[in-house]
PDB file of N, CA, C and O in Angstrom, chain B, residues numbered from 101:
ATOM      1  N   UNK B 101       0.850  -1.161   0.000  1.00  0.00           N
ATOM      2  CA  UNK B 101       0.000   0.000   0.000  1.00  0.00           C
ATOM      3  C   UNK B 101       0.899   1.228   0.000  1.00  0.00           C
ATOM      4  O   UNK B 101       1.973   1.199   0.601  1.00  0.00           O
ATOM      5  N   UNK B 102       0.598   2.012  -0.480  1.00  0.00           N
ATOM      6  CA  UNK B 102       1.269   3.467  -0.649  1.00  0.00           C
ATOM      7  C   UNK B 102       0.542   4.429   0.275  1.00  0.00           C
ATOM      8  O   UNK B 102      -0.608   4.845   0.134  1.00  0.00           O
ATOM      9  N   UNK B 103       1.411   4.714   1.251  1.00  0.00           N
ATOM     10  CA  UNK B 103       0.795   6.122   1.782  1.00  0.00           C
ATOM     11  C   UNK B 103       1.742   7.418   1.960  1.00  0.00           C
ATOM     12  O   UNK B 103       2.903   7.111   1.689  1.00  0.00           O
ATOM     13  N   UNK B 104       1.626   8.543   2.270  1.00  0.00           N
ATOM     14  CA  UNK B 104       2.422   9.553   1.957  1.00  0.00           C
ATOM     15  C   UNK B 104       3.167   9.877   4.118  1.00  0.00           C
ATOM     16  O   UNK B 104       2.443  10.008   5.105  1.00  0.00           O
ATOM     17  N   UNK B 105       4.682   9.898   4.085  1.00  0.00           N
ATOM     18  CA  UNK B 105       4.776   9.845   4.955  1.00  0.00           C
ATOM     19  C   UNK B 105       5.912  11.084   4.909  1.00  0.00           C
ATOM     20  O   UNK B 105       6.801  11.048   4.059  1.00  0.00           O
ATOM     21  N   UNK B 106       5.819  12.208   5.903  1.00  0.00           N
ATOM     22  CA  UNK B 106       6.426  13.565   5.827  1.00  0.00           C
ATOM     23  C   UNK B 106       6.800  13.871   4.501  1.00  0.00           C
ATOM     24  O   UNK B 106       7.899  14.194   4.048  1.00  0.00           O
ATOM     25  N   UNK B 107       5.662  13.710   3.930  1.00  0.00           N
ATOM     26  CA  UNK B 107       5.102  14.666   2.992  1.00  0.00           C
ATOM     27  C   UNK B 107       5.903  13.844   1.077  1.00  0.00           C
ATOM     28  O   UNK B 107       5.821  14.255  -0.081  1.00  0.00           O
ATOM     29  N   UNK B 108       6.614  12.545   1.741  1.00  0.00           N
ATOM     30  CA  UNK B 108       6.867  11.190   1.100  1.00  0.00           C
ATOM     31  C   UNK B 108       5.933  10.420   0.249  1.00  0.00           C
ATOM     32  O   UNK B 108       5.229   9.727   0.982  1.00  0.00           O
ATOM     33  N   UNK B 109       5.710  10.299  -0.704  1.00  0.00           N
ATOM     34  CA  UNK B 109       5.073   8.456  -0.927  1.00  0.00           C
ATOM     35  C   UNK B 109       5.976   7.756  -0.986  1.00  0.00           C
ATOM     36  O   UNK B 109       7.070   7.720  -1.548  1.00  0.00           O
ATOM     37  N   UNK B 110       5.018   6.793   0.103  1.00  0.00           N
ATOM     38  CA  UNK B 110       5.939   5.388   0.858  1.00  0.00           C
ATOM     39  C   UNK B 110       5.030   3.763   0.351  1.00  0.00           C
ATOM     40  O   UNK B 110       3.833   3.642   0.612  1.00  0.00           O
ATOM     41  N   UNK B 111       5.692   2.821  -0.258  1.00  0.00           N
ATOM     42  CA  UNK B 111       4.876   1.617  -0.169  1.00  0.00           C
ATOM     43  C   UNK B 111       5.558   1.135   0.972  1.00  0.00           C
ATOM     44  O   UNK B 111       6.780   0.989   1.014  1.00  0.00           O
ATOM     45  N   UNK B 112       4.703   0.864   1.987  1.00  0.00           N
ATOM     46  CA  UNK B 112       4.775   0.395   3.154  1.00  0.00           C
ATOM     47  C   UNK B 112       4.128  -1.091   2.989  1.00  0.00           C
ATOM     48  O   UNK B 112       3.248  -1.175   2.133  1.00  0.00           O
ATOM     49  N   UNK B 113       4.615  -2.817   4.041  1.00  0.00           N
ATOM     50  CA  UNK B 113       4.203  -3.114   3.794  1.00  0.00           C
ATOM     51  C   UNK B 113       3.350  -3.941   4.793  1.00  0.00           C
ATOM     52  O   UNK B 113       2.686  -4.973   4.701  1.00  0.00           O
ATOM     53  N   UNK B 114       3.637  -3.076   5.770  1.00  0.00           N
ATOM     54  CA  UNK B 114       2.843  -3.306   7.456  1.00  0.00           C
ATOM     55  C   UNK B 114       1.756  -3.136   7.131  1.00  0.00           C
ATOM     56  O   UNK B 114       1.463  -2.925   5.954  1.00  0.00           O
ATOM     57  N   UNK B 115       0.714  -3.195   8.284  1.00  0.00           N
ATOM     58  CA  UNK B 115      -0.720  -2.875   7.864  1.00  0.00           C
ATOM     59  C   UNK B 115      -0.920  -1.783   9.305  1.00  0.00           C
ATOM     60  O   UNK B 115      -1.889  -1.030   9.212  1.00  0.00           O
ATOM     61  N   UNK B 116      -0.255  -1.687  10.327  1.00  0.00           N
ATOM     62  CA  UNK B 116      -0.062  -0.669  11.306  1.00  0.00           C
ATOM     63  C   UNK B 116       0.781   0.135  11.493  1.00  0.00           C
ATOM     64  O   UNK B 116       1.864  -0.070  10.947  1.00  0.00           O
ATOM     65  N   UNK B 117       0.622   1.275  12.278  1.00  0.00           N
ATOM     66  CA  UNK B 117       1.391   2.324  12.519  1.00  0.00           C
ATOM     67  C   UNK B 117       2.694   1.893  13.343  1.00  0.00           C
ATOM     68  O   UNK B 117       3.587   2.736  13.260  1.00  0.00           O
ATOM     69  N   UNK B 118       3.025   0.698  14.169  1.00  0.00           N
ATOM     70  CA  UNK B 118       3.989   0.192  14.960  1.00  0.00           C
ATOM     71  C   UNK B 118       5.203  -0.171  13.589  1.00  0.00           C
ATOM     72  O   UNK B 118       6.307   0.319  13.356  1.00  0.00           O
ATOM     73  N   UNK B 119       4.232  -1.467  12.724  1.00  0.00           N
ATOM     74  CA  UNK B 119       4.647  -1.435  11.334  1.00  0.00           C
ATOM     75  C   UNK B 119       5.258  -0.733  10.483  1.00  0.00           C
ATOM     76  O   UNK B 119       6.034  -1.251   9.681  1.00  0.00           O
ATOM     77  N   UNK B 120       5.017   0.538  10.513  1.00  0.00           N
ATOM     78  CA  UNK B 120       5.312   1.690   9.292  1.00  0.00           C
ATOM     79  C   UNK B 120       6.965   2.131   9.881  1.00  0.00           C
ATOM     80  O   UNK B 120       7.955   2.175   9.150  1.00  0.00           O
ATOM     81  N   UNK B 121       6.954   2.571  12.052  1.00  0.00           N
ATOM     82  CA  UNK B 121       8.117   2.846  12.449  1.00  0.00           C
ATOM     83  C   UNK B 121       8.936   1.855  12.435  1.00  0.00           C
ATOM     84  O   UNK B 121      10.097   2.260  12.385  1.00  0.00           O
ATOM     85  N   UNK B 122       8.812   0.336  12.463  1.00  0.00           N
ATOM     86  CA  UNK B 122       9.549  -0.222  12.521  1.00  0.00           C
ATOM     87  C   UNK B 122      10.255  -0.483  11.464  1.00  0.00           C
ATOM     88  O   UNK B 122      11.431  -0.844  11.428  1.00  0.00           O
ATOM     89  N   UNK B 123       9.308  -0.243  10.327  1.00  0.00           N
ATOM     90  CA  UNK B 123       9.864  -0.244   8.448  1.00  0.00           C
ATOM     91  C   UNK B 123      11.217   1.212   8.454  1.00  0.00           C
ATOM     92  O   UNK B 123      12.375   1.209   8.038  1.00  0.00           O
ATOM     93  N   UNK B 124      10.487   2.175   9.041  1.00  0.00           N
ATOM     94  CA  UNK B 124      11.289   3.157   9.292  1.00  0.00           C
ATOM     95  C   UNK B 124      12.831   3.212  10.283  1.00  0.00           C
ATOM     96  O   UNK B 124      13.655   4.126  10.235  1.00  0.00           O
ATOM     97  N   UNK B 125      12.901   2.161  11.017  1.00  0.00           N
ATOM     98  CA  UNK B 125      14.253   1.691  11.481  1.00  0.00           C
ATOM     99  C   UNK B 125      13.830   2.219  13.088  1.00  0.00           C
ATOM    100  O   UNK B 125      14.543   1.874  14.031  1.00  0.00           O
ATOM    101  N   UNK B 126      12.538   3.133  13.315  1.00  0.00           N
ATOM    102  CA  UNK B 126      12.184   3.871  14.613  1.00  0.00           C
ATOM    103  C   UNK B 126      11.644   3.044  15.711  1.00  0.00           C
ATOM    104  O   UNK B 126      11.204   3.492  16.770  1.00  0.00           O
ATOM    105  N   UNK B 127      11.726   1.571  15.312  1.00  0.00           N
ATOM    106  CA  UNK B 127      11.147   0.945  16.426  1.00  0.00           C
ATOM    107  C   UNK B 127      11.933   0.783  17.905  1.00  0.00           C
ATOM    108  O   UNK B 127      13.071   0.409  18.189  1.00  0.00           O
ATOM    109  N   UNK B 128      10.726   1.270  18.762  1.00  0.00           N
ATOM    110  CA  UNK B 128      11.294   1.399  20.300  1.00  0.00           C
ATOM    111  C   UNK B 128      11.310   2.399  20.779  1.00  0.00           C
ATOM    112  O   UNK B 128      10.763   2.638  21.856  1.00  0.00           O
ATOM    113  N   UNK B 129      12.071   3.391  19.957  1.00  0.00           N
ATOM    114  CA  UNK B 129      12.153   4.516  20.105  1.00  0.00           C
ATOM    115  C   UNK B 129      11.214   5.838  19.922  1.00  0.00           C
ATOM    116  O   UNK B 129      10.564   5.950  18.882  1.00  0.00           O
ATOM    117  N   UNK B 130      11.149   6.770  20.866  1.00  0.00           N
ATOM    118  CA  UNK B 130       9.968   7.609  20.889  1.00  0.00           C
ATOM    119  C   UNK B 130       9.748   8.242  19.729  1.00  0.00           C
ATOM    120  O   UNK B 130      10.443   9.134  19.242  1.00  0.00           O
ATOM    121  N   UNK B 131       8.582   7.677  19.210  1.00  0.00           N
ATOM    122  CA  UNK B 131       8.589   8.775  17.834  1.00  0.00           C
ATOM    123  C   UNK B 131       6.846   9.328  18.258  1.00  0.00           C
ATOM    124  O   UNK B 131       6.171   8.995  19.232  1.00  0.00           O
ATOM    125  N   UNK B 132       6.517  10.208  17.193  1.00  0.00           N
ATOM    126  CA  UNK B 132       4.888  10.687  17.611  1.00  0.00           C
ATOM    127  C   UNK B 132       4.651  10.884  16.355  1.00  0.00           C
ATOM    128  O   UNK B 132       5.451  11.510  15.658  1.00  0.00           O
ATOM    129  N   UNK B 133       3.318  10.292  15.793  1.00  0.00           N
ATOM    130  CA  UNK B 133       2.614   9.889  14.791  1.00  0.00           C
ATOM    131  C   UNK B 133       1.554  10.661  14.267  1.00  0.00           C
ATOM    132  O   UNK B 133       0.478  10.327  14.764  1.00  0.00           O
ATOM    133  N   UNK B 134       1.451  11.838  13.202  1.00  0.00           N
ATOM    134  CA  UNK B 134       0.111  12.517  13.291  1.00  0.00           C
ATOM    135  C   UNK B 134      -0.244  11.384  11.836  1.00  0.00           C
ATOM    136  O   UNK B 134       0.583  10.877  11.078  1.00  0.00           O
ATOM    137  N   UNK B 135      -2.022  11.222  11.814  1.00  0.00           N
ATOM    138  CA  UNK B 135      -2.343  10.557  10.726  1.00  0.00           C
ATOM    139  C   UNK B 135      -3.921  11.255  10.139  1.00  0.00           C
ATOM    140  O   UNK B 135      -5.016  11.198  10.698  1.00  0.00           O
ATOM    141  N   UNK B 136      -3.558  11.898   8.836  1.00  0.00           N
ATOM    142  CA  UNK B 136      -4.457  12.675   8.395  1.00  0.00           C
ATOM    143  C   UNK B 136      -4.717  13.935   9.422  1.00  0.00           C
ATOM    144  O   UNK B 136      -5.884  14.175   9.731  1.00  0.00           O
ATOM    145  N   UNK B 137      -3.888  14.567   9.840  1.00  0.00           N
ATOM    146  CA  UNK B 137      -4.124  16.024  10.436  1.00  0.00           C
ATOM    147  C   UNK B 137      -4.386  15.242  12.158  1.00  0.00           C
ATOM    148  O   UNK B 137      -4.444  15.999  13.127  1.00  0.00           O
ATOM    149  N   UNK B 138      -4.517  13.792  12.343  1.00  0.00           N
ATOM    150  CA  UNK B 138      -4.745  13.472  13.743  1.00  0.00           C
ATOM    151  C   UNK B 138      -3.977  13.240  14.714  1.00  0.00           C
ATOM    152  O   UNK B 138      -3.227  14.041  14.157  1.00  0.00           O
ATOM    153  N   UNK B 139      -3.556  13.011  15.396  1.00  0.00           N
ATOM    154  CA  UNK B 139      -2.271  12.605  16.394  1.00  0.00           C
ATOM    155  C   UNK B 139      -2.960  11.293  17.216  1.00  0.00           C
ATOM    156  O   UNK B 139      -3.884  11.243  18.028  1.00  0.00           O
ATOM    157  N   UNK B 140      -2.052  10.215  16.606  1.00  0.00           N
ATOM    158  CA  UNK B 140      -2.276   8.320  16.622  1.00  0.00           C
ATOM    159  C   UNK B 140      -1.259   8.358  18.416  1.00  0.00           C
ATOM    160  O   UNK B 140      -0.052   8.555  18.556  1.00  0.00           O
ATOM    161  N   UNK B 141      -2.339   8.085  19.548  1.00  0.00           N
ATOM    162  CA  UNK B 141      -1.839   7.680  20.956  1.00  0.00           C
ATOM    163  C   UNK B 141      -1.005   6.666  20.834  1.00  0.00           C
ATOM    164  O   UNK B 141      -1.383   5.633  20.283  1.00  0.00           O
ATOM    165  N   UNK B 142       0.120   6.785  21.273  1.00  0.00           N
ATOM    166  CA  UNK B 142       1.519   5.694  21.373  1.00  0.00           C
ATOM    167  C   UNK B 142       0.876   4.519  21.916  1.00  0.00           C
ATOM    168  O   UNK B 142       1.219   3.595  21.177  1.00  0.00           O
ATOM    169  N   UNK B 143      -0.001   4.007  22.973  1.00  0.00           N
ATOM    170  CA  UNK B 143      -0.121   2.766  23.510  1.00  0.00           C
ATOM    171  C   UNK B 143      -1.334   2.315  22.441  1.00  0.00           C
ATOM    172  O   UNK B 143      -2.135   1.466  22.832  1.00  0.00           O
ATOM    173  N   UNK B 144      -1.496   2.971  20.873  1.00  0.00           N
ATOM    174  CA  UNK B 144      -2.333   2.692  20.121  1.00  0.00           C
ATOM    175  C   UNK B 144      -1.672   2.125  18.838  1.00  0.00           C
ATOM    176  O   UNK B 144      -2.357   1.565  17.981  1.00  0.00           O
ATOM    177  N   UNK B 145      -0.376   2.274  18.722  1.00  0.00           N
ATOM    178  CA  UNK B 145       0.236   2.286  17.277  1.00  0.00           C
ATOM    179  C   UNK B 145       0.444   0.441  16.926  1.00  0.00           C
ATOM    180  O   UNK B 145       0.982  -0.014  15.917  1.00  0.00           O
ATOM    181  N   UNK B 146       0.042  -0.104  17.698  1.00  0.00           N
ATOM    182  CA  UNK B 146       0.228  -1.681  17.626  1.00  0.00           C
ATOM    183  C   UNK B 146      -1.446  -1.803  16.824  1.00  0.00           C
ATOM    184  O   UNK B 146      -1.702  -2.521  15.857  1.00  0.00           O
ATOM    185  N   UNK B 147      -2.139  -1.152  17.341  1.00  0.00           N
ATOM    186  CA  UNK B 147      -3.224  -1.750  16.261  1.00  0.00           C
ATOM    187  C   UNK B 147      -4.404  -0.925  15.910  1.00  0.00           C
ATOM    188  O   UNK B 147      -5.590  -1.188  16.112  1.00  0.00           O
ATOM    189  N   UNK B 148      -3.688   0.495  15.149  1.00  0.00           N
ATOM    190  CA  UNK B 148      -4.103   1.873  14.597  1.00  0.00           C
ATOM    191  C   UNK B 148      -3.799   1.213  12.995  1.00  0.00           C
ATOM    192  O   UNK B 148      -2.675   1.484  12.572  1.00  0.00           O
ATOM    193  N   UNK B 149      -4.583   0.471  12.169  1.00  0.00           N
ATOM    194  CA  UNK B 149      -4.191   0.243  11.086  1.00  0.00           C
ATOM    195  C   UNK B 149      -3.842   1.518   9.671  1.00  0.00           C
ATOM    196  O   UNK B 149      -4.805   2.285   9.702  1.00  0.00           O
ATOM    197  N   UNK B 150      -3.462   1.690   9.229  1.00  0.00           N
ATOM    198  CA  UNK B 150      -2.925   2.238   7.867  1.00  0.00           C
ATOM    199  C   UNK B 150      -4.456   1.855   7.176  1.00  0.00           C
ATOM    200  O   UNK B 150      -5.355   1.052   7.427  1.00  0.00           O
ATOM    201  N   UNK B 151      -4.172   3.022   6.056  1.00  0.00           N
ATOM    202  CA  UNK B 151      -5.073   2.674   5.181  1.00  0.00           C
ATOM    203  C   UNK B 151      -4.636   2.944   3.818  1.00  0.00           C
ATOM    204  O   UNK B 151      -3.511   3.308   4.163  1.00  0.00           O
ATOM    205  N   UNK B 152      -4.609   3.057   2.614  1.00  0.00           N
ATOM    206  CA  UNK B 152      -4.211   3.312   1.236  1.00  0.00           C
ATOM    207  C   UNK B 152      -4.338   4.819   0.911  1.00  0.00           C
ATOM    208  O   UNK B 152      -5.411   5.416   0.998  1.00  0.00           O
ATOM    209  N   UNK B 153      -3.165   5.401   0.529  1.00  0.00           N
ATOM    210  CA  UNK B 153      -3.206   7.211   0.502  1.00  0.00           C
ATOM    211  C   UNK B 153      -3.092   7.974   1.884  1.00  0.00           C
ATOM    212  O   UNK B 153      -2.853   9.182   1.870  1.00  0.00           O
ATOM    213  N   UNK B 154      -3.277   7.213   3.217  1.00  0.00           N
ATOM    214  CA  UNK B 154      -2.895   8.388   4.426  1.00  0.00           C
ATOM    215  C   UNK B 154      -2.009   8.954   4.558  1.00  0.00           C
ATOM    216  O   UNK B 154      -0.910   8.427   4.384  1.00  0.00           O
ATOM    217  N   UNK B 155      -2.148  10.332   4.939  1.00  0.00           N
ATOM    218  CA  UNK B 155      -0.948  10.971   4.817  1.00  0.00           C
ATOM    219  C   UNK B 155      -0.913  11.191   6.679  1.00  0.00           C
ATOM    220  O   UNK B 155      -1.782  11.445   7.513  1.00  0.00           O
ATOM    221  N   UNK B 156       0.934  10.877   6.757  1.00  0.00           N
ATOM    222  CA  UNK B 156       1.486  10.957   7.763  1.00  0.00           C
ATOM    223  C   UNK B 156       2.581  11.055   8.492  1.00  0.00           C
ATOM    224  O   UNK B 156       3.486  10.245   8.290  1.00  0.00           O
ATOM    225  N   UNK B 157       2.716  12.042   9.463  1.00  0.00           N
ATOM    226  CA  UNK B 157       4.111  13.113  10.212  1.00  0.00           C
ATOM    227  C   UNK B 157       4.497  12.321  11.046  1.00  0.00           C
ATOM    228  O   UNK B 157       3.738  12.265  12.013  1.00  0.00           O
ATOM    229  N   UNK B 158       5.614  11.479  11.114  1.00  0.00           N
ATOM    230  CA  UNK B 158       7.015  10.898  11.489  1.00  0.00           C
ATOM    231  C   UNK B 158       7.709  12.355  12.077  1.00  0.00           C
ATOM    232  O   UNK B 158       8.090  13.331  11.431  1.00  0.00           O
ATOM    233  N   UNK B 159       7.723  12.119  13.544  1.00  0.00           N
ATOM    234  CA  UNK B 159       8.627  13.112  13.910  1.00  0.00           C
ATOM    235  C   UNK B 159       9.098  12.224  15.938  1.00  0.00           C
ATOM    236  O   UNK B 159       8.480  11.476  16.697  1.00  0.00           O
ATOM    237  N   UNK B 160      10.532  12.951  15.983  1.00  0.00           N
ATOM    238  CA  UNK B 160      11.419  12.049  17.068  1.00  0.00           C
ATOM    239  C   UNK B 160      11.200  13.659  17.847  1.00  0.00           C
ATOM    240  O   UNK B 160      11.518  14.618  17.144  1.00  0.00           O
ATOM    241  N   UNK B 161      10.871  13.844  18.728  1.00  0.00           N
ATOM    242  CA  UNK B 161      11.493  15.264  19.884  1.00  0.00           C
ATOM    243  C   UNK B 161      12.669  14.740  19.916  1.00  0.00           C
ATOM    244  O   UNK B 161      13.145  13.607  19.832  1.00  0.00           O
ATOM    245  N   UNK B 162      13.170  16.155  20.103  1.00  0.00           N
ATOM    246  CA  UNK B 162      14.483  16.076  20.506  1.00  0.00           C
ATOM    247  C   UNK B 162      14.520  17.341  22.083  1.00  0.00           C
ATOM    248  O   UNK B 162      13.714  18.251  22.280  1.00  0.00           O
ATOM    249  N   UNK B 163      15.710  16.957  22.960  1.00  0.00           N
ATOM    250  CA  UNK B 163      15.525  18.042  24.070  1.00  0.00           C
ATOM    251  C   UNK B 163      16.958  18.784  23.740  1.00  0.00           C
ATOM    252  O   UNK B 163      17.937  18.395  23.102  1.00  0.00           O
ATOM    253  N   UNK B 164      16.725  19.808  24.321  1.00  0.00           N
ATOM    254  CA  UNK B 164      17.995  20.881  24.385  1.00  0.00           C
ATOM    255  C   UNK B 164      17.597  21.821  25.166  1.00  0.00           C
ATOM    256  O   UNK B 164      16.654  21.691  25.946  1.00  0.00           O
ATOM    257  N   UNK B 165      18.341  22.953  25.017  1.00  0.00           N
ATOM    258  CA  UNK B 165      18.206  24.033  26.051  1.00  0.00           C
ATOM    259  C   UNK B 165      18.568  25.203  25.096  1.00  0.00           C
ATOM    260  O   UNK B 165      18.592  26.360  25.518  1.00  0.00           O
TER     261      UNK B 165
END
């Protein structure tokens, strides 16, 4: 399935959002997920399925001062 990921088209071939970071090398690590303008809850990304064409913001915080 192809969906558009920071502003990317991606054939992804997970069917979840846990799926998509782990395709992305981000698994484990804190990332935060907006999907279609929404923001996908972290203890949700195991079974928040993807759908064909969603578009979606891959982003890591970072801290500093």
């Amino acid at each position: 399935m192809t969906v558009t990921v920071n502003g990317k088209p991606r054939e992804v071939v997970g069917r979840t959002v846990a799926d998509l970071l782990a395709e992305l090398g981000l698994e484990g690590q804190f990332a935060l997920v907006e999907r279609n303008g929404e923001p996908v809850e972290r203890d949700a990304y195991t079974r928040f399925e993807l759908r064909e064409g969603d578009s979606l913001v891959v982003a890591r915080p970072v801290a500093g001062g």
